[in-house]
Backbone and ligand atoms as CSV (ligand in chain L), in Angstrom:
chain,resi,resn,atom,element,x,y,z
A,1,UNK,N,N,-18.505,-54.236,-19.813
A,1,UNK,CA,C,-17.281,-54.999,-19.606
A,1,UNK,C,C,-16.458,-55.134,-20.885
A,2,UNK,N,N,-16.547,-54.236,-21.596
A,2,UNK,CA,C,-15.631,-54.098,-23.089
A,2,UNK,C,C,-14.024,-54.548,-23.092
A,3,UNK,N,N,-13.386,-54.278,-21.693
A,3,UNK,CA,C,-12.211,-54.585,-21.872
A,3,UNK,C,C,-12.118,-55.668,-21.957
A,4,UNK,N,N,-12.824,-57.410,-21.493
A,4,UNK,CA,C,-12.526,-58.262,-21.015
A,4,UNK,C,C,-13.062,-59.133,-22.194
A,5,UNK,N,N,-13.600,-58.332,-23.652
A,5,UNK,CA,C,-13.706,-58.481,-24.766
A,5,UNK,C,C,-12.637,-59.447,-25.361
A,6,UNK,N,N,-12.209,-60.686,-26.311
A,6,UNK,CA,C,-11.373,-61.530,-26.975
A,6,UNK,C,C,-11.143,-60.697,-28.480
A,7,UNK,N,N,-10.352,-61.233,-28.250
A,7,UNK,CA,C,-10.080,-60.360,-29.982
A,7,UNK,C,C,-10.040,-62.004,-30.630
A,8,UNK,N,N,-10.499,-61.703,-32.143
A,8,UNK,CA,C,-11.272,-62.752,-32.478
A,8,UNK,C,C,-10.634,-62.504,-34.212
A,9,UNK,N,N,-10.070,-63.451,-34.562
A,9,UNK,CA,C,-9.835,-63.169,-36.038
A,9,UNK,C,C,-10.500,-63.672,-37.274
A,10,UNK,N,N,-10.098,-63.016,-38.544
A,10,UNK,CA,C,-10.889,-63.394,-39.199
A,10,UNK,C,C,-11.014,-65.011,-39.655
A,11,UNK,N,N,-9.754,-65.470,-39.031
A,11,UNK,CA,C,-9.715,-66.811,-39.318
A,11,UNK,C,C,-9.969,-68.096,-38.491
A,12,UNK,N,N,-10.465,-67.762,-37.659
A,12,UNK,CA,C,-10.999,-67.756,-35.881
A,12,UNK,C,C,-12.706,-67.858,-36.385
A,13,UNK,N,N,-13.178,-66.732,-36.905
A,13,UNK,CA,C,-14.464,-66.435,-37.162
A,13,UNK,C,C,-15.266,-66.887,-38.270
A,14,UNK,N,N,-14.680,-67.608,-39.463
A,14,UNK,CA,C,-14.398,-68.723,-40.071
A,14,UNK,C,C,-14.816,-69.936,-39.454
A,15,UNK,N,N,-13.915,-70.269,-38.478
A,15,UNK,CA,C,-14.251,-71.447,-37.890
A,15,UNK,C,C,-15.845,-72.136,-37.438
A,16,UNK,N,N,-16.482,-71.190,-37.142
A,16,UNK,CA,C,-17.784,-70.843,-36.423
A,16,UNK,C,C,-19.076,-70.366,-37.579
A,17,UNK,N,N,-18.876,-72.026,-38.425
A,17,UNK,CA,C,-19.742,-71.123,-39.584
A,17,UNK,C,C,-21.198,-72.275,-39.572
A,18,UNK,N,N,-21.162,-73.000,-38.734
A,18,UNK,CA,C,-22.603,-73.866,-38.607
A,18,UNK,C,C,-23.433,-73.849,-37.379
A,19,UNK,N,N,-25.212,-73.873,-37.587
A,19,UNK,CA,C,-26.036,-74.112,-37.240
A,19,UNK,C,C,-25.771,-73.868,-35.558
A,20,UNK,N,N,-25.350,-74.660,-34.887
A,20,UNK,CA,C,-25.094,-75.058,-33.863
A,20,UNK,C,C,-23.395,-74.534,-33.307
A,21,UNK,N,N,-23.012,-73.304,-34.054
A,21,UNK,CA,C,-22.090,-73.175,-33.537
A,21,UNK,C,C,-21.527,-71.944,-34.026
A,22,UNK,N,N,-22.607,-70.663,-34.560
A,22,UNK,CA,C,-22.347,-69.649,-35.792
A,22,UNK,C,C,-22.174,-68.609,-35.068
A,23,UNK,N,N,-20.932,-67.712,-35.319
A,23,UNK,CA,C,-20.545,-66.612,-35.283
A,23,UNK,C,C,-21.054,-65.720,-36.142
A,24,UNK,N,N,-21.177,-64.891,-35.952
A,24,UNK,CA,C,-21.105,-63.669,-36.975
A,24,UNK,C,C,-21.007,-62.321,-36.665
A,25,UNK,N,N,-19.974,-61.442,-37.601
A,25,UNK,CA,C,-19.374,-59.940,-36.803
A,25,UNK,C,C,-20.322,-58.702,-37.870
A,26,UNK,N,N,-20.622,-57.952,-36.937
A,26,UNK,CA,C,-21.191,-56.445,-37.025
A,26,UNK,C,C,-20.672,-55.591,-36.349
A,27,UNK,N,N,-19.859,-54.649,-37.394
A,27,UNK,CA,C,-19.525,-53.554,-36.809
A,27,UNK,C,C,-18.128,-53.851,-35.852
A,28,UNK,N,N,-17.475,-54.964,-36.238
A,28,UNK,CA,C,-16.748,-55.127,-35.211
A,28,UNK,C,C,-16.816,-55.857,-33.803
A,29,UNK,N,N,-17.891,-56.101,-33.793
A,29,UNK,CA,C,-18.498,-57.407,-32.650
A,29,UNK,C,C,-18.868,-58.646,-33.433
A,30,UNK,N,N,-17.929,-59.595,-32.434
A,30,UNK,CA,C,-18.794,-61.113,-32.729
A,30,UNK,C,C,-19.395,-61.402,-32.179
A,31,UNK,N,N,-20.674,-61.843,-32.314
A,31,UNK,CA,C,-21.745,-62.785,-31.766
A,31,UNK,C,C,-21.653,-64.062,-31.618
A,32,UNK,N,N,-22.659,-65.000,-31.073
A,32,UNK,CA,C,-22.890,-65.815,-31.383
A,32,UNK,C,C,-24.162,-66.600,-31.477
A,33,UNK,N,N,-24.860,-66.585,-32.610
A,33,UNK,CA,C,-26.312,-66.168,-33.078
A,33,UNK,C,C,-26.953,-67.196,-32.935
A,34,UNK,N,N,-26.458,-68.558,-32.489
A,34,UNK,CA,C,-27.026,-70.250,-32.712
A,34,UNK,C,C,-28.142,-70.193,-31.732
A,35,UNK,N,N,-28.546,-69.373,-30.857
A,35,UNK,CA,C,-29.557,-69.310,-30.319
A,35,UNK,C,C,-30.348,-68.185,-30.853
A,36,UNK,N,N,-29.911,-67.718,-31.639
A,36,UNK,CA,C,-31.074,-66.359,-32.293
A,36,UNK,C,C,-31.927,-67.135,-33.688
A,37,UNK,N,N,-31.194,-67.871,-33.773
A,37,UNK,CA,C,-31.753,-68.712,-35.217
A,37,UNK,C,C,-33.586,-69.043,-35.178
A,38,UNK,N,N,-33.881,-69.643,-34.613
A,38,UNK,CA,C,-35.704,-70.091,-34.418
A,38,UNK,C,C,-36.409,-68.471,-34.018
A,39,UNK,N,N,-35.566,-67.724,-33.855
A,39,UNK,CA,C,-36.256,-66.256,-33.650
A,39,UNK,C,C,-36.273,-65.254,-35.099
A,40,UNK,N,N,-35.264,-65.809,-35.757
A,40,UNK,CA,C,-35.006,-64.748,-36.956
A,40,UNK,C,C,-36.391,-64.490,-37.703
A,41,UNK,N,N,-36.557,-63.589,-38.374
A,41,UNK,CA,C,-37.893,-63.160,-38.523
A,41,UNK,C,C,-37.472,-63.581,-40.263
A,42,UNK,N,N,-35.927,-63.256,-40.457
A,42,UNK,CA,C,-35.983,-63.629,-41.975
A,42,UNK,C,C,-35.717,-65.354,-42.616
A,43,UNK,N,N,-35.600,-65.980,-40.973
A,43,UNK,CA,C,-35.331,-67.003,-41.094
A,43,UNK,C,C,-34.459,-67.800,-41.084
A,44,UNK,N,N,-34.006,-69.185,-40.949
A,44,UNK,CA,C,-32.765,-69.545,-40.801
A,44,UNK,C,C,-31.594,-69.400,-41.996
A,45,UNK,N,N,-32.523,-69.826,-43.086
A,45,UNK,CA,C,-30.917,-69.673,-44.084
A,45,UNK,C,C,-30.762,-68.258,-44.459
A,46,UNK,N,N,-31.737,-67.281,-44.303
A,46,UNK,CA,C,-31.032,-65.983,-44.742
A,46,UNK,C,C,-30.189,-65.871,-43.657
A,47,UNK,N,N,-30.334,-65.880,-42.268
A,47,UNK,CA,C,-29.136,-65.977,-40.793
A,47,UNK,C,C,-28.123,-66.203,-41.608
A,48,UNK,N,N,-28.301,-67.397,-41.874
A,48,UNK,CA,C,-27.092,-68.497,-42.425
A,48,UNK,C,C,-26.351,-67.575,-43.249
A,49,UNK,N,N,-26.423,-66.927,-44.081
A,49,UNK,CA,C,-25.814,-66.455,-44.853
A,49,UNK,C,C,-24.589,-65.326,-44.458
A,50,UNK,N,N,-25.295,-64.807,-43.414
A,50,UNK,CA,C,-23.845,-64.306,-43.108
A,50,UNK,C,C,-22.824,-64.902,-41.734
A,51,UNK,N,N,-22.964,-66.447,-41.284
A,51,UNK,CA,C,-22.491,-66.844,-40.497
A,51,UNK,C,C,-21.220,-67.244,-40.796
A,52,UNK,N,N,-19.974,-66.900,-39.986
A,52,UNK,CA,C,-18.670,-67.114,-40.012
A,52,UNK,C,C,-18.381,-66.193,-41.066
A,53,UNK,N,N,-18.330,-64.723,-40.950
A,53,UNK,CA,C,-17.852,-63.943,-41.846
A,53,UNK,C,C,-18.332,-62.345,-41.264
A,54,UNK,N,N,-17.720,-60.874,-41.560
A,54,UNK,CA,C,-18.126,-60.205,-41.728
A,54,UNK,C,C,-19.642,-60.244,-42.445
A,55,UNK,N,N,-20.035,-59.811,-40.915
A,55,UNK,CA,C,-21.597,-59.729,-41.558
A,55,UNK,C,C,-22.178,-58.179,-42.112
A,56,UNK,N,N,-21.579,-57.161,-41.860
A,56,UNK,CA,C,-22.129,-56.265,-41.599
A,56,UNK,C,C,-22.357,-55.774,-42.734
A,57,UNK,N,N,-21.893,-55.897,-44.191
A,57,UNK,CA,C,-22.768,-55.229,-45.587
A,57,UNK,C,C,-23.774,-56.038,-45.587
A,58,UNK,N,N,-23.927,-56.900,-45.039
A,58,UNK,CA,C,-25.105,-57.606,-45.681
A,58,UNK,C,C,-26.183,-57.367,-44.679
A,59,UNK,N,N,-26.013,-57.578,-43.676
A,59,UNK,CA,C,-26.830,-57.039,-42.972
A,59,UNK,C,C,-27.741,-55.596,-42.779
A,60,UNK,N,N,-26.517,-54.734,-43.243
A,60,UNK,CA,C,-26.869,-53.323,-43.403
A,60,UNK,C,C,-27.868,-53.526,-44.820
A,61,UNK,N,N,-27.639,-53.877,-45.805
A,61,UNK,CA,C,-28.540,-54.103,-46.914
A,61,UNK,C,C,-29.719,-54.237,-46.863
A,62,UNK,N,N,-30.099,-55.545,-45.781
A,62,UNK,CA,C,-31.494,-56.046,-45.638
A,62,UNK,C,C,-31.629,-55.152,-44.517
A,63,UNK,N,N,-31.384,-54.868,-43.689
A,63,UNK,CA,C,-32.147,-54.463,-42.412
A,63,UNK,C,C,-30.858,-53.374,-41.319
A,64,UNK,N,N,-30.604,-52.156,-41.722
A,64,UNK,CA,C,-29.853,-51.332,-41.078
A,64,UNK,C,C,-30.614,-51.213,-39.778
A,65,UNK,N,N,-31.587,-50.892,-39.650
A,65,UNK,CA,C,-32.636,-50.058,-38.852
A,65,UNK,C,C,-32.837,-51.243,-37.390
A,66,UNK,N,N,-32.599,-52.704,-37.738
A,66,UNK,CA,C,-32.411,-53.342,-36.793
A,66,UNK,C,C,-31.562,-53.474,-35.297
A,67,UNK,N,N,-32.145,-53.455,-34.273
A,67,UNK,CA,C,-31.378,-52.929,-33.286
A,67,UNK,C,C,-30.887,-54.339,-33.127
A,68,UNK,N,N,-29.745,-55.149,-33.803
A,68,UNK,CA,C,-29.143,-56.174,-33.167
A,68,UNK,C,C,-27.990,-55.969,-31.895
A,69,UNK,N,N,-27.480,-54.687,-31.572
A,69,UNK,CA,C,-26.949,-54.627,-30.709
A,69,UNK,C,C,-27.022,-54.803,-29.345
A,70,UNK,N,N,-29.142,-54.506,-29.426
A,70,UNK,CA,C,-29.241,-55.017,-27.830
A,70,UNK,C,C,-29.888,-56.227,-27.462
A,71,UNK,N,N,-30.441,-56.480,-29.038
A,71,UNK,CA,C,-30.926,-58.213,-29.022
A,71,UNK,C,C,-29.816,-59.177,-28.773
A,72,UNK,N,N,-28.204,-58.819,-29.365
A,72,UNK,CA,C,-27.694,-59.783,-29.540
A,72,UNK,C,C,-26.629,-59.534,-28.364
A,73,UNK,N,N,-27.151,-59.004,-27.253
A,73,UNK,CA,C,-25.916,-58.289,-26.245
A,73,UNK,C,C,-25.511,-59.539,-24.917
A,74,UNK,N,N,-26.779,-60.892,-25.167
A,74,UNK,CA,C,-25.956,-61.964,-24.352
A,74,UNK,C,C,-24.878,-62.813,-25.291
A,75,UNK,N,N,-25.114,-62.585,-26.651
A,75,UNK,CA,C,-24.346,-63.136,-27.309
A,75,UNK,C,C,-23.492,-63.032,-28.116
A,76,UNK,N,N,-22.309,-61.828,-27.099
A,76,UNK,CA,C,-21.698,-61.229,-27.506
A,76,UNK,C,C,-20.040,-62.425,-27.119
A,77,UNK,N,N,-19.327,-62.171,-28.095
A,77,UNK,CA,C,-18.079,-63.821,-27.617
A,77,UNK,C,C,-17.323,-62.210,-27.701
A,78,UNK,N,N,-16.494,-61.171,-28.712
A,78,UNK,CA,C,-15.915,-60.666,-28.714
A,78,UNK,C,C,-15.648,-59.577,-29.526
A,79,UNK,N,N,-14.514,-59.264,-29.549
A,79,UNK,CA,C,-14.162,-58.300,-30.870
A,79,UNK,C,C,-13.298,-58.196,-31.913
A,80,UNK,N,N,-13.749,-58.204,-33.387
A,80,UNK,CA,C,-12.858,-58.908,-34.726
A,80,UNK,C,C,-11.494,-58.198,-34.847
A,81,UNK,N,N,-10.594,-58.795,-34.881
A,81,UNK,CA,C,-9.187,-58.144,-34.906
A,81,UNK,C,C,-8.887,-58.222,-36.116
A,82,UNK,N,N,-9.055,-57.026,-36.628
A,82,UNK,CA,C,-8.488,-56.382,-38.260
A,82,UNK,C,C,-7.282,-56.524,-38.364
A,83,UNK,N,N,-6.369,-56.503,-39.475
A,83,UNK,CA,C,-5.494,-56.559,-39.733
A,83,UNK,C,C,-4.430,-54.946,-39.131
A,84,UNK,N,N,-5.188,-53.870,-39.204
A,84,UNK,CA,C,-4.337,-52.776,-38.857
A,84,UNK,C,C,-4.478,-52.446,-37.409
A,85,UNK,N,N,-4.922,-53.840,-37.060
A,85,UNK,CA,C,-5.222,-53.962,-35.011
A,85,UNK,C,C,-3.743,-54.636,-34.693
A,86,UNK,N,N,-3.198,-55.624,-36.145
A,86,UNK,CA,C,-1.718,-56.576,-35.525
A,86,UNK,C,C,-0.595,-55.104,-35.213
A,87,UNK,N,N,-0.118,-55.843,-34.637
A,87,UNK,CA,C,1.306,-55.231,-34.025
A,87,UNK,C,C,2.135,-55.680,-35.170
A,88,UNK,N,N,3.042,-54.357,-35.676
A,88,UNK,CA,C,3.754,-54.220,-36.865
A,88,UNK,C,C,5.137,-55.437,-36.912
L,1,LIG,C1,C,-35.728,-59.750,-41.105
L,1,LIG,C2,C,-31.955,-61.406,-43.595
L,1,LIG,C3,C,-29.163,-61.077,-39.678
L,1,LIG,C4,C,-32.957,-59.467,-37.178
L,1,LIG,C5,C,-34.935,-60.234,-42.118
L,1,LIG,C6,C,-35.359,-60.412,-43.490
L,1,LIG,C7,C,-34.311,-60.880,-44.178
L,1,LIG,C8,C,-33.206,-61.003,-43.264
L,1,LIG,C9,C,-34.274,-61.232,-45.656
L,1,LIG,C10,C,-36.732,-60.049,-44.052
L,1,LIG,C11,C,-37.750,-61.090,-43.750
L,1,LIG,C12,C,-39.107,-60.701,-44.293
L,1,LIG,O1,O,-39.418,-59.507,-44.302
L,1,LIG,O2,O,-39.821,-61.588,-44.693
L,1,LIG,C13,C,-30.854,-61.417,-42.759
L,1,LIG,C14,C,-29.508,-61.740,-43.169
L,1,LIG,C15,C,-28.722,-61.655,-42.074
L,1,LIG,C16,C,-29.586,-61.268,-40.968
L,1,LIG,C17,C,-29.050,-62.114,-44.573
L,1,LIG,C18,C,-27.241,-61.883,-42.014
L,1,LIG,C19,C,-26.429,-60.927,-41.674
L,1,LIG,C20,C,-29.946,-60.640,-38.640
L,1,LIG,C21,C,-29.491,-60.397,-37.294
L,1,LIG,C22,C,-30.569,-59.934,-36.604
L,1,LIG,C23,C,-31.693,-59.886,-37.495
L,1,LIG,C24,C,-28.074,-60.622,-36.791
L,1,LIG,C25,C,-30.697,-59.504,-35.169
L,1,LIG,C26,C,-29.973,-59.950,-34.190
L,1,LIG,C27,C,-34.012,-59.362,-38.023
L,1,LIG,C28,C,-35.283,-58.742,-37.686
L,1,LIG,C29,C,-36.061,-58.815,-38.830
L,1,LIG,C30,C,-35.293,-59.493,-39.836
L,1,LIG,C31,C,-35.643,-58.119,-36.363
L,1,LIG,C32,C,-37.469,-58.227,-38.998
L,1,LIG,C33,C,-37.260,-56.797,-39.497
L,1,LIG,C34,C,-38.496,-56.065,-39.839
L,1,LIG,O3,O,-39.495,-56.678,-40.171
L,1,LIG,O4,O,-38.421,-54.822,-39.818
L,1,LIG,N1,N,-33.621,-60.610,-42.005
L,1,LIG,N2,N,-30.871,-61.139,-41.438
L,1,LIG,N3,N,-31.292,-60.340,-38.725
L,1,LIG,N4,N,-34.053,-59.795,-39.318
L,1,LIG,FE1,FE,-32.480,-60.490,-40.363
């Protein structure tokens, strides 16, 4: 259901930076990870660290090889609208 996807900005995705309420984008998808937290294997504050922000260097750093795409596929909110996504 990709089309019915939100476009989600970076200042939008910001908003969504605590515990109980954390976004975070890979690759161009936002999540929303506040239920992945008690599962993280690296734990909550490394999570934490990339919540409400482009996550994806950091993520790729510690753990490329991780399939978060199909772990995190109920908690998917949308997709990050880059700047060369605005209408001129
Ligand atoms: C493990 C950090 C996001 C899934 C780890 C470990 C760290 C870490 C440091 C290693 C723990 C250890 O070996 O003791 C981070 C950081 C994240 C992040 C900084 C912020 C972007 C995620 C996300 C997922 C995820 C979004 C999946 C939805 C896992 C899994 C492991 C792991 C499956 C175990 C990997 C393995 O042992 O091969 N994480 N993580 N992490 N993380 Fe993350």
């Amino acid at each position: 259901n990709g089309n019915r996807l939100r476009d989600i900005s970076l200042d939008e995705l910001a908003q969504h930076k605590n515990k109980n309420d954390a976004w975070l984008a890979i690759r161009g998808m936002v999540y929303n990870v506040s239920s992945y937290f008690e599962f993280h294997p690296g734990g909550e504050e490394e999570l934490m660290r990339g919540v409400g922000i482009d996550a994806t260097d950091l993520f790729d750093q510690v753990h490329k090889w991780v399939n978060y795409e199909s772990m995190l596929k109920k908690c998917l909110v949308g997709r990050l609208r880059t700047d060369s996504m605005l209408p001129p």
